[in-house]
C-alpha positions in Angstrom: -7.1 -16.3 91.2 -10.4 -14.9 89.8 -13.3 -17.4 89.0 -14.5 -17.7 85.7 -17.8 -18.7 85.1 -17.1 -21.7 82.0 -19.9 -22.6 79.6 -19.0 -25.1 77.0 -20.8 -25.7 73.8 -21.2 -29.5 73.1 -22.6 -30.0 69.4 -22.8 -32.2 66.6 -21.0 -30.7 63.3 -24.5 -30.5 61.4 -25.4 -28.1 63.8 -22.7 -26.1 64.1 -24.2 -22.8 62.7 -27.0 -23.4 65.1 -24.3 -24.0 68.0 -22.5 -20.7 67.2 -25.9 -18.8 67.2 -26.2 -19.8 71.2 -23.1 -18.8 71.2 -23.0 -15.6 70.2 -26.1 -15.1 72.6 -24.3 -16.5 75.6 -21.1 -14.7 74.5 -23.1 -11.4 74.1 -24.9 -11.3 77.2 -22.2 -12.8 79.5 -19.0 -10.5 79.9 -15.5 -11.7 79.9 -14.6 -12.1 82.0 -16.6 -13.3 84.6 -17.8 -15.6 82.4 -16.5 -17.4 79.2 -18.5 -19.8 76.8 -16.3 -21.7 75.0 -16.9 -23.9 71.6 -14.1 -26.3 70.5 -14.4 -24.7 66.6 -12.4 -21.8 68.2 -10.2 -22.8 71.6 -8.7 -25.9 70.0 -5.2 -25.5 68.0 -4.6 -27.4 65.4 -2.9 -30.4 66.0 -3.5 -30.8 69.4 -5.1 -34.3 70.6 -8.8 -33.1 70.3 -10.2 -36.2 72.8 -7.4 -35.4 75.5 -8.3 -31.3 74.9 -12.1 -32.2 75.1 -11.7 -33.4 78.6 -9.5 -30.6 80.1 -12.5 -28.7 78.9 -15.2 -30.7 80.4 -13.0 -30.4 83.7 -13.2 -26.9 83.8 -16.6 -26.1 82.7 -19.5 -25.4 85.2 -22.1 -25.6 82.4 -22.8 -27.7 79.9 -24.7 -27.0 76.8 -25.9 -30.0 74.4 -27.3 -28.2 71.4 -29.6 -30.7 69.8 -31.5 -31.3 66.5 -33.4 -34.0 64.2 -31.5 -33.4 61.4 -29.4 -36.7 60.6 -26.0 -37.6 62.4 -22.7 -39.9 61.7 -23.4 -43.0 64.3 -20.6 -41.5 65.7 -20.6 -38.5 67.6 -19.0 -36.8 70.0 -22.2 -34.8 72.0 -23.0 -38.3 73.6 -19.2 -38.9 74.8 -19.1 -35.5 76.2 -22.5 -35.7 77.9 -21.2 -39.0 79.2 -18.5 -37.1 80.5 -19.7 -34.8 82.3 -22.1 -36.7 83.8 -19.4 -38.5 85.5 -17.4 -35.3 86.8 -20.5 -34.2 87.8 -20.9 -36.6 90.3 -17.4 -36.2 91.4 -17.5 -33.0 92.0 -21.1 -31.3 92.0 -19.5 -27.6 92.8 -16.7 -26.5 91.2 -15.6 -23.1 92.4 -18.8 -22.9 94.7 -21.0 -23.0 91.8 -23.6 -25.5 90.9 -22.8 -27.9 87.9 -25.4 -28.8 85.7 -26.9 -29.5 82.1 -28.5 -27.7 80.1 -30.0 -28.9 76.4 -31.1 -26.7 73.6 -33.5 -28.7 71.6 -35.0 -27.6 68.3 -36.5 -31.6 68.1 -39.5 -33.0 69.4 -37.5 -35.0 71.6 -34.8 -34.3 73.5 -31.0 -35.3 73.5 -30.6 -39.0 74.6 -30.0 -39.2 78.4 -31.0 -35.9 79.4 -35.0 -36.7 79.6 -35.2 -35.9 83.3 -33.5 -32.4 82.8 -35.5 -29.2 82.2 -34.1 -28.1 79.1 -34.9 -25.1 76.5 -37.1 -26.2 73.6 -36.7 -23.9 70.4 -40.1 -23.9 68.5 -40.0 -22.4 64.6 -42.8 -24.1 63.0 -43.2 -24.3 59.1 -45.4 -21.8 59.0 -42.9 -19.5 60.6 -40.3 -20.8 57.8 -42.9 -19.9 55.0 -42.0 -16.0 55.9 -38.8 -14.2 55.0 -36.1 -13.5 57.8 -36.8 -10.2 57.7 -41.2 -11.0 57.9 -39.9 -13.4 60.9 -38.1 -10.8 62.9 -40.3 -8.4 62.6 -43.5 -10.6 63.6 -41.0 -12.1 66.7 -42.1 -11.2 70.4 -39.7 -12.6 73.1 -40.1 -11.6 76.8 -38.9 -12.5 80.3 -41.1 -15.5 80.3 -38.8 -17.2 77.0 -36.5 -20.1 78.4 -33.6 -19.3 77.0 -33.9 -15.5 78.3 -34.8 -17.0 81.4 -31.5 -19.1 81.4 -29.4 -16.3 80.7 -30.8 -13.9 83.2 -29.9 -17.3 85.9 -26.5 -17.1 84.2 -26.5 -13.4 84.5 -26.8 -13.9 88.8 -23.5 -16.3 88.6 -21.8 -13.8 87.0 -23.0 -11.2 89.1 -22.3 -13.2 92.4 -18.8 -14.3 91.3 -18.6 -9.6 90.8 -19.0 -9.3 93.9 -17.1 -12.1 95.5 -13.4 -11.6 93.7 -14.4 -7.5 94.4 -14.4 -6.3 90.8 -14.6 -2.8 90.4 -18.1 -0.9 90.0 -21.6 -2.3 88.5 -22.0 -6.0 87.1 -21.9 -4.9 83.0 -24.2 -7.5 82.9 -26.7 -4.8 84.5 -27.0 -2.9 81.3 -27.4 -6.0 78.6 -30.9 -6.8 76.9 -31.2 -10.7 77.4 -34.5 -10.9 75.1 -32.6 -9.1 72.3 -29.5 -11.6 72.9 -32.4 -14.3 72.2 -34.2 -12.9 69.8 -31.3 -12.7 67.5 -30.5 -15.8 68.4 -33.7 -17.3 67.0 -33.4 -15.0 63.8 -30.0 -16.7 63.6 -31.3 -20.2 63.6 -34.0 -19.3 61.7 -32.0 -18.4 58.6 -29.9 -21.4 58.8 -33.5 -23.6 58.9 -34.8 -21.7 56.0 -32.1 -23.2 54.1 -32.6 -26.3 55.1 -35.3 -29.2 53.0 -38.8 -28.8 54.2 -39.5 -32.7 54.8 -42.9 -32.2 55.1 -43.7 -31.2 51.9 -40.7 -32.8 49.9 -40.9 -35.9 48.2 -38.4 -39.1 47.2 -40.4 -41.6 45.3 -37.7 -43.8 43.9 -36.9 -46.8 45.1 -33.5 -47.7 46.6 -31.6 -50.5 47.3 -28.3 -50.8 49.3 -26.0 -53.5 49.0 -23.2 -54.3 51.1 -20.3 -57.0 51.0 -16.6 -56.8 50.8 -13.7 -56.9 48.3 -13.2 -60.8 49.2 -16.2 -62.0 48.8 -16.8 -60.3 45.9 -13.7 -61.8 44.0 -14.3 -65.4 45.8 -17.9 -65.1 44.1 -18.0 -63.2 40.9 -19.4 -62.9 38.3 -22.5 -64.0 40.8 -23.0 -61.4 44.0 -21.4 -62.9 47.1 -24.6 -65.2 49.2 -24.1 -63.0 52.1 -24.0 -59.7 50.4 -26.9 -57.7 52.3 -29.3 -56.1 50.6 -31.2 -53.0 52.6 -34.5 -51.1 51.0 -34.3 -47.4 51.3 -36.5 -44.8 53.2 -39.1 -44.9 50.8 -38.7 -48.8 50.0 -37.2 -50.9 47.3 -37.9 -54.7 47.6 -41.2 -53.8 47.5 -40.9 -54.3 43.9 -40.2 -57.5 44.3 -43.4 -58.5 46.4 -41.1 -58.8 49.2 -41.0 -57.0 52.8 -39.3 -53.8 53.0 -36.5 -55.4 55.4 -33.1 -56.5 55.3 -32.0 -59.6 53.9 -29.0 -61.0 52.1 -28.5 -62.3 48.6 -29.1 -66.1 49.3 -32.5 -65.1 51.2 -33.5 -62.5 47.6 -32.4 -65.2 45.3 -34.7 -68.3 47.1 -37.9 -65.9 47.4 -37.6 -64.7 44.1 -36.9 -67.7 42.5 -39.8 -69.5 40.5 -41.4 -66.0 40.2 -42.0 -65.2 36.6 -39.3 -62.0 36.4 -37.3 -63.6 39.0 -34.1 -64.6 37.0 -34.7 -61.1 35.1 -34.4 -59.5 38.9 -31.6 -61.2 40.0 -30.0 -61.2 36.9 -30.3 -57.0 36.3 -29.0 -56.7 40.2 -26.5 -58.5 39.2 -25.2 -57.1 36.1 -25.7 -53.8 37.2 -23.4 -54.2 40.2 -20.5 -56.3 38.7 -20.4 -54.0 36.1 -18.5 -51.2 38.3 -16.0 -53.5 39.0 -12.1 -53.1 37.8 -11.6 -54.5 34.4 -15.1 -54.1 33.5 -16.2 -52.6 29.9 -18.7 -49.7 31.8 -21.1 -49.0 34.1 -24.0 -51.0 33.3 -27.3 -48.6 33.9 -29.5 -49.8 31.0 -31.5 -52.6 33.1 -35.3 -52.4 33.1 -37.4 -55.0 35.2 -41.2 -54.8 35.4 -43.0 -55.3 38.9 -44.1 -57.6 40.7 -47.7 -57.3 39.3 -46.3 -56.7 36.2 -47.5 -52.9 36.7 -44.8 -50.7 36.4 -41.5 -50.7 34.8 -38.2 -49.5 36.7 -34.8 -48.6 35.1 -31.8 -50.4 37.7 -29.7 -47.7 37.9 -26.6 -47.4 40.0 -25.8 -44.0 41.5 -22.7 -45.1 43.6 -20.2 -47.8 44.0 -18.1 -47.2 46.9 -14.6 -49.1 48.4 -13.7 -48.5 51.7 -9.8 -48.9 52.7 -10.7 -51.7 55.1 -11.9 -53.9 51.9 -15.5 -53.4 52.8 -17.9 -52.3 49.8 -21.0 -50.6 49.0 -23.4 -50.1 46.0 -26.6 -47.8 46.0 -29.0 -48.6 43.2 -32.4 -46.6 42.8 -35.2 -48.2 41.1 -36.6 -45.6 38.9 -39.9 -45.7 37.3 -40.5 -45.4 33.6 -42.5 -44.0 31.9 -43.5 -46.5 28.9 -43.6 -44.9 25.2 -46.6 -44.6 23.7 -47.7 -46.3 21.0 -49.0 -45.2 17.8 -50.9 -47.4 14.8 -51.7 -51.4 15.3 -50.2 -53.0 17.5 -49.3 -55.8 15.4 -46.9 -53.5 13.5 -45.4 -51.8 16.6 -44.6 -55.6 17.4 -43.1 -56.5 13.8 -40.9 -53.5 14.1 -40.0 -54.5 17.7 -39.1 -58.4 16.9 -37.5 -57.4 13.7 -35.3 -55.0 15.5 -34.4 -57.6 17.7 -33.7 -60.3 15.6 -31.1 -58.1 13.6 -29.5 -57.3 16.5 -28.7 -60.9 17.0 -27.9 -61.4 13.7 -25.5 -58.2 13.6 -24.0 -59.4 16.6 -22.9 -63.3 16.4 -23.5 -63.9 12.7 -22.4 -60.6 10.4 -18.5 -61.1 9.9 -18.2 -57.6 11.0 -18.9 -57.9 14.6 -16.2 -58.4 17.4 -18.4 -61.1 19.0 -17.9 -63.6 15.8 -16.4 -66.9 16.5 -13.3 -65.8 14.2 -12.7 -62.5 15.9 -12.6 -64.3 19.1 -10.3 -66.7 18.0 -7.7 -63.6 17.2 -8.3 -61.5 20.1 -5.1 -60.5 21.9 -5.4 -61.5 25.6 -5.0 -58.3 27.3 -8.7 -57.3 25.5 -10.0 -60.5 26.1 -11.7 -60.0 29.6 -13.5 -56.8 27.7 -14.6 -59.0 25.1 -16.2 -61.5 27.4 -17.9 -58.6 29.3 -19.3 -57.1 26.6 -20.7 -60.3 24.9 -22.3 -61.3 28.3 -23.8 -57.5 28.6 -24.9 -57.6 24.9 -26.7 -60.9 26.0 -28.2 -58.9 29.1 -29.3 -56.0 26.8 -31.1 -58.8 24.3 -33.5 -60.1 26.7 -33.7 -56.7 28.7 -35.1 -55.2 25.2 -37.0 -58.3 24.8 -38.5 -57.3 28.4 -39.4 -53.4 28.0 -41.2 -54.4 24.1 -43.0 -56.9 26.0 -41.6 -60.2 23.3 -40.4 -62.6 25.9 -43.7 -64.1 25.3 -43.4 -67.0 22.9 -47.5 -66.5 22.2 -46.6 -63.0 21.0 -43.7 -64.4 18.8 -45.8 -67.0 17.1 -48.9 -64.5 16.1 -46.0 -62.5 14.3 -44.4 -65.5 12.6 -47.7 -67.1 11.7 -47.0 -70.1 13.5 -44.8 -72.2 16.0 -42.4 -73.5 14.0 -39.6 -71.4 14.2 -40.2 -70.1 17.8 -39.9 -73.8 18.8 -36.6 -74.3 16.7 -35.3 -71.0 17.9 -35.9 -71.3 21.3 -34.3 -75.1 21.2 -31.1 -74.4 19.2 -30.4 -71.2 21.4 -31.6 -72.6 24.9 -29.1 -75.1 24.2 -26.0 -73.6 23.1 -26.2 -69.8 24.9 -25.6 -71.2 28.5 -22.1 -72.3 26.8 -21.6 -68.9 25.9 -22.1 -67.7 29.2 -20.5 -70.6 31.1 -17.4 -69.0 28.9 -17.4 -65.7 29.6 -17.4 -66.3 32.8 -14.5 -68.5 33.4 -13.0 -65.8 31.5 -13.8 -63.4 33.7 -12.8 -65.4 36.6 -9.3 -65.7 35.1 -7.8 -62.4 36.0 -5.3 -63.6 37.9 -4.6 -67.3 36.1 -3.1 -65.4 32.7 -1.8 -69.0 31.5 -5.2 -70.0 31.1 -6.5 -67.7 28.5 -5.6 -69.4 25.3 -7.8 -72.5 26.3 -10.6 -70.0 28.0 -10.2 -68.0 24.5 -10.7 -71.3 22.2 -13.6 -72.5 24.4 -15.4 -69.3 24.5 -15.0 -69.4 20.4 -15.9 -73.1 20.5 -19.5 -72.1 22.0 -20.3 -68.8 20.2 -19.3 -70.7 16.9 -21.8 -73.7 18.1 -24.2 -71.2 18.9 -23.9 -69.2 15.6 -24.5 -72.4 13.3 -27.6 -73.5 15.0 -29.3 -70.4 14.7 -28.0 -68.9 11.6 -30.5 -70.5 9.4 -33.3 -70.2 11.8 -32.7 -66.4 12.1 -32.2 -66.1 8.8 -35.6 -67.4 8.1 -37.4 -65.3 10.8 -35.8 -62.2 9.3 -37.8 -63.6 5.6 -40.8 -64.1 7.7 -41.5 -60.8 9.4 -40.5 -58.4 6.7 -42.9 -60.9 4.4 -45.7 -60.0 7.3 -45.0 -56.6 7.6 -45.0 -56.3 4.0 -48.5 -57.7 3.6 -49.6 -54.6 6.2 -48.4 -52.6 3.9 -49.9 -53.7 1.0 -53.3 -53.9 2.8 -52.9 -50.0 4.0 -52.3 -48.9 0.7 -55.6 -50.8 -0.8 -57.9 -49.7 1.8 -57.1 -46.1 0.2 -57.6 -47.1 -3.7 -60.3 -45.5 -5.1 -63.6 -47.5 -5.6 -64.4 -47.0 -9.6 -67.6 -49.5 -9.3 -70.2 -48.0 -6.2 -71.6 -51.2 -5.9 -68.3 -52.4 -4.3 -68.8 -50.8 -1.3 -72.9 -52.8 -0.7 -72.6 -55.7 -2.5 -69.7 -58.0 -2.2 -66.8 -55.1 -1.7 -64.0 -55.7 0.8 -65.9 -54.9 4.0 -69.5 -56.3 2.8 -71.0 -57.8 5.9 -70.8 -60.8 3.5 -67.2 -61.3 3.8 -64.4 -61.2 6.9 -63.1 -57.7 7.5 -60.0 -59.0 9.0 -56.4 -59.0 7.0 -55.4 -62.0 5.3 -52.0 -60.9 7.3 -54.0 -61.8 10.5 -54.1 -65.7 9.6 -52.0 -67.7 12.0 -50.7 -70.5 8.7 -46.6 -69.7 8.2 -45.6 -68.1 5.2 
């Protein structure tokens, strides 16, 4: 039986256009037969047991060729099985067919493919320079002689072929005679170089937001919500994430981000937009929660929590990918003190419209009627409308209680705002969440309903009045601004105003009455 000279193609699927390239070099150059390079993409049928095939292959071949890259693999991969392989049939049998066995690795990398480092392999150079040029400026610029590796390896492949010619007596001159190996390789390298071109330029590409993994599982997850599971672990991307946090950019789990956050000024606020943001992905929940904005650290910058991907695996495991994204802070016109009025005032009557306006789902009253099938809804949405309340507090900068009482001239009602809902909103919470939690315990939700109305009702009557009265107070204050902005632009009738006793004589205070910290 005539020998045939067998080269086989291991690859990694990312590189399969570069794998056919050397292919189609070693295919062109190499007749068949002699010779034949095979590549599993076309000599295995469907359906066939690919490992089993894979082996039969690697039994037969004389050469094997690991094409290699850096671009990013599965942690799986077949190109180290088949090396491993090999290796081992190598050392069975180091001829097969009276023809040296070896390795040979293609390497476009810096380094080389894992266990081949003693081997003298064929490195493939296209710097980015060379990638700044078009194909066609690339092949015509592109010299390869004799002295290239890979034309080198070809031309040894080239002397197998022509030995086993002679041996099994075919007829007349080797074709292999008439073949130009440095064209074979130079269209290789034109090859590879298109599929490169295509490919990101990671030197000058850039991926400044921040990114979080988290991983856990479907059990812990329901044994722990609406809190994240204590060993849920929580890995920073390439370019960082718990950074953010003041924390090393390394691994840990939830239990470990929870106890070296906490007793940091925003760390409830970190924990607690993590939190929401993840949770909210899960079945049964209202939507995906992506409004979440936490400030550094430092207090620097301000990042957006949003969650790109929520992922379930079949096995139970699960996976969320959140970037931290920076914001870019509106800027603000005018006073500040007015920017502020407008900011508390909007937040105030979204309370108000929320828990204390008979019109809202989230009234005592409504809850008390809600059918149980939109009950779990209802409890998500109050607890994210919570979120959203002291996430907008956050971004305008109000969850300062000094801020609150230079707009409300005074302590009073911050202290008996802060009292009345301090006390009763944990209730709220504490009911939602045993809501929540009831999924699978149906029987339960008339008492979870009554008690979740119990606390938003208790909640509602101790702040009604108070909000009601710091509604009066900052549309009084940002009334007096007004007033004061339209007399600066009267018209002076008496020029004697402006020098001698007039509103901003050095004589008198040029600062607004409005400015006065005594309540109204």
């Amino acid at each position: 039986m005539p020998t045939t000279l067998n080269l086989f193609i291991s690859y990694a699927r990312e590189d399969e256009i570069i794998a056919n390239a050397v292919r189609a070099a070693l295919a062109n150059a190499l007749p068949t037969p002699p010779a034949f390079v095979d590549m599993d993409k076309y000599t295995i049928e469907v359906g066939a047991d690919f490992s089993a095939e894979i082996k039969k292959k690697l039994n037969r071949a004389h050469v094997l060729v690991l094409v290699h890259t850096a671009r990013p693999k599965e942690s799986f991969g077949w190109t180290g099985q088949e090396l491993g392989y090999f290796r081992a049939q190598q050392e069975i049998t180091p001829k097969l067919d009276e023809i040296e066995r070896r390795i040979v690795f293609v390497s476009l990398a810096e380094d080389v493919p894992p266990g081949t480092e003693m081997l003298n392999g064929i490195r493939i150079t296209i710097s980015s320079k060379d990638l700044d040029l078009t194909k066609e400026e690339y092949a015509n610029r592109l010299r390869v002689t004799d002295d290239d590796t890979f034309v080198q390896f070809l031309n040894q492949m080239q002397g197998v072929v022509e030995e086993i010619w002679r041996r099994d007596n075919y007829p007349g001159v080797p074709p292999t005679r008439e073949r130009d190996h440095a064209e074979f390789a130079k269209d290789m390298y034109v090859e590879i170089f298109g599929n490169l071109k295509a490919s990101v330029d990671v030197n000058r590409s850039t991926r400044p937001q921040k990114q979080l993994t988290i991983d856990t599982s479907d059990t812990d997850l329901d044994a722990h919500l609406p809190d994240l599971p204590p060993s849920a672990q929580l890995t920073p991307g390439s370019a960082g994430g718990l950074g953010i946090f003041g924390l090393p950019e390394a691994s840990l789990t939830w239990t470990d981000f929870c106890a070296q956050t906490q007793g940091r000024k925003n760390g409830s606020v970190w924990t607690g937009a993590i939190r929401a943001v993840v949770t909210s992905t899960l079945p049964n929940q209202v939507s995906v929660d992506n409004g979440q904005v936490i400030f550094a650290h430092d207090d620097g910058k301000m990042y957006r929590v949003i969650l790109t991907s929520g992922l379930r695996y079949f096995d139970g495991r699960r996976r969320f990918t959140i970037y931290l994204v920076e914001g870019l802070a509106r800027t603000e016109f005018g006073r500040e003190e007015t920017s502020l009025l407008l900011k508390g005032l909007e937040l105030v009557c979204r309370y108000r419209f929320m828990f204390l306006e008979a019109d809202s789902p989230f009234v005592y009253e409504n809850i008390e009627v809600t059918r149980d099938e939109d009950l779990h809804d209802r409890a998500a949405s109050v607890m994210r409308e919570l979120d959203w309340l002291k996430r907008d507090a956050r971004q305008a900068r109000l969850d300062d209680t000094v801020v609150w009482a230079r707009m409300l001239r005074g302590y009073d009602l911050v202290k008996k705002m802060a009292k009345a809902y301090g006390e009763n909103e944990p209730a709220v919470i504490a009911a939602a969440n045993a809501v929540l939690r009831s999924r699978t315990e149906p029987l339960k939700l008339p008492e979870l309903r009554a008690q979740l109305a119990g606390a938003i009702r208790a909640l509602a009557e101790a702040t009604d009045d108070i909000n009601r009265r710091m509604m009066v107070r900052l549309m009084g204050v940002l009334k007096r601004y007004i007033d004061e902005e339209k007399a600066k632009v009267r018209p002076v009738e008496d020029p004697q105003a402006t020098t001698d006793g007039g509103p901003l004589s050095p004589k008198q205070s040029s600062t607004p009455s409005s400015m006065q910290t005594r309540p109204s």
